[in-house]
N, C-alpha and C positions, 0 to 999 in steps of 0.2 A: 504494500500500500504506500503511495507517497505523499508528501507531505502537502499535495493540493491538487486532491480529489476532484473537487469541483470545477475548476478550472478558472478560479478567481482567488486567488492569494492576497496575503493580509499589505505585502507589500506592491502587487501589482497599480496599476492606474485601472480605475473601474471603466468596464467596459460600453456604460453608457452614462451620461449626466443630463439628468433632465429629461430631453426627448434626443441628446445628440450620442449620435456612437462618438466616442472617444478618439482623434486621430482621422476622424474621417471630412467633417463638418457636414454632415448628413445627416439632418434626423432620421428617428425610426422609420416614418412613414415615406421620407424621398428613396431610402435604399429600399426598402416596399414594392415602392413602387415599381425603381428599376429593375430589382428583380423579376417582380413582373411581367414585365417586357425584353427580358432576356438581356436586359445592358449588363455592361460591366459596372461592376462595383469596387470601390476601392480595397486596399488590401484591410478584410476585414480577422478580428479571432477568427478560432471556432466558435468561443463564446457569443462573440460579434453576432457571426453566422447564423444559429441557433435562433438566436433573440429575429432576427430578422425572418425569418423562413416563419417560427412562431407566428409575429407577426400579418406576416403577409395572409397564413392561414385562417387566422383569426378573421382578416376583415373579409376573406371569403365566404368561411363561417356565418357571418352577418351577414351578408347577401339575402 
């Protein structure tokens, strides 16, 4: 087991602030989107990644 399971560490920069991914200057909803549509996205985590796919589901979900 290592010492950061989750994939968010105590010293890491958090992976999203607000509504913005961290590193990217894209809110949740604009990488959402481009995924979406197949764009490129910037270089996201996995954590990143996750959060966004969640996301993107989600507002499909509501549909």
């Amino acid at each position: 087991m290592s010492d950061c399971d989750t994939g968010v560490c105590g010293g890491d920069v958090p992976p999203l602030i607000g509504q913005i991914l961290t590193g990217t200057g894209l809110t949740l909803a604009q990488a959402a989107t481009r995924l979406e549509r197949g764009e490129a996205l910037p270089a996201l985590t996995p954590v990143q990644r996750r959060m966004v796919e969640e996301y993107a589901l989600s507002r499909v979900d509501a549909l």
